[in-house]
C-alpha positions, 0 to 999 in steps of 0.5 A: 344848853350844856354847851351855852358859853357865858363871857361873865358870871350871872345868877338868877332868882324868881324875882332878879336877874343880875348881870355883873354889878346891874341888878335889873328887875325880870318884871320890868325888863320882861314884863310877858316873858314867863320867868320860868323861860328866862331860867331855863334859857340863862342858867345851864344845867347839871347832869340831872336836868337841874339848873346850876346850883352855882348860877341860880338862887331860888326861893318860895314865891312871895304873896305880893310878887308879880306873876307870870304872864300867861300866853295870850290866844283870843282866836284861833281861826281855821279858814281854809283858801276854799272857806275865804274864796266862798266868802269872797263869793258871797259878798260879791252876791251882796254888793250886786243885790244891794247896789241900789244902796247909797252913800251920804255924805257927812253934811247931807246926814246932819241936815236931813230930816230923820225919823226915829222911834217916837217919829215912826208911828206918826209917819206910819199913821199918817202915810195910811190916813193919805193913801186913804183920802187921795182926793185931799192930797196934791197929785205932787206929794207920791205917797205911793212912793213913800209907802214903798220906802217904808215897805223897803225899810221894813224888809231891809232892817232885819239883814241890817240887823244880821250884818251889823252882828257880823261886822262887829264879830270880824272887827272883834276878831280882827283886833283879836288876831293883831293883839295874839301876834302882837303879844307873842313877839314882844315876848320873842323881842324881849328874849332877843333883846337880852339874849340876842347879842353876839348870836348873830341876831344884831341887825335884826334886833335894829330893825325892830327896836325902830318901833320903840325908839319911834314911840319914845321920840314922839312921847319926848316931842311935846315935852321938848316943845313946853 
């Protein structure tokens, strides 16, 4: 840090970072950078590991001042190339079990008949009621079959259950995985946006500014339009 060149003179507070005559808030530029980074990185130390005297101004925190952002890490998973290749396994056992499940179609979901909670009983009762006086049923009306749809429902609905607990868990920690790794690079973003000039690292701060300057065109668009 000793050998870090700077081209103009820069102080920095615990709550402003000015460079030349541009006073820009460390908040707003650095929204998940902890400033304790920022000072350590922009102000050069002395012999005794103390950052300048002559470039950094420091104060007591204030009450109402933002704080520093904390590293962000929902998850941290340790599946091995063993682990997933099992899980590949597992699900494949699943999919040739269950291959006699179906798929509906958005219209055929809204027009079939459903039996909810309320309705279960009565289709219960009912289905015992007609196996037990087939003479009053038509030979077309398989109520065999019927009791064994609800056999099957029976013996189904706890793997639903189980199943249901772990896709909501994987999308959980899916959404978890994609949030840590977001927030880690805008912090690194943000470092290379100030820092990253004339170190060599310009074409790629380009390419990942094409993702806000992305956002920004298409939040102008419909004001452009009115």
């Amino acid at each position: 840090r000793k050998n870090l060149n700077y081209s103009r003179s820069a102080f920095i507070t615990s709550r402003d970072l000015t460079f030349s005559n541009s006073r820009l808030p460390v908040e707003a530029s650095f929204p998940s950078v902890k400033k304790s980074v920022l000072l350590n990185v922009l102000c050069p130390l002395n012999g005794d590991g103390i950052n300048s005297p002559n470039l950094l101004e420091s104060r007591p925190y204030q009450q109402n001042e933002t704080q520093e952002a904390m590293p962000q890490n929902l998850i941290s998973l340790t599946l091995t190339p063993a682990d997933h290749a099992a899980i590949a396994d597992a699900l494949s056992t699943l999919e040739s079990k269950l291959s006699g499940l179906i798929s509906l179609s958005t219209d055929e979901r809204r027009s079939l008949n459903k039996m909810g909670e309320k309705s279960e009983t009565f289709c219960r009762r009912t289905l015992v009621a007609m196996n037990d006086n087939p003479g009053l049923i038509p030979a077309d009306v398989d109520v065999a079959e019927a009791l064994r749809d609800m056999a099957q429902l029976d013996a189904l609905r706890p793997h639903i259950v189980r199943l249901k607990k772990l896709i909501g868990r994987a999308e959980d920690s899916e959404m978890a995985l994609g949030s840590d790794a977001m927030v880690t690079s805008l912090e690194g973003y943000a470092l290379l946006k100030a820092l990253g000039k004339g170190s060599g690292l310009d074409a790629l701060r380009r390419d990942m500014s094409v993702r806000f300057s992305r956002k920004a065109r298409a939040s102008e668009s419909p004001a452009a339009a009115a």
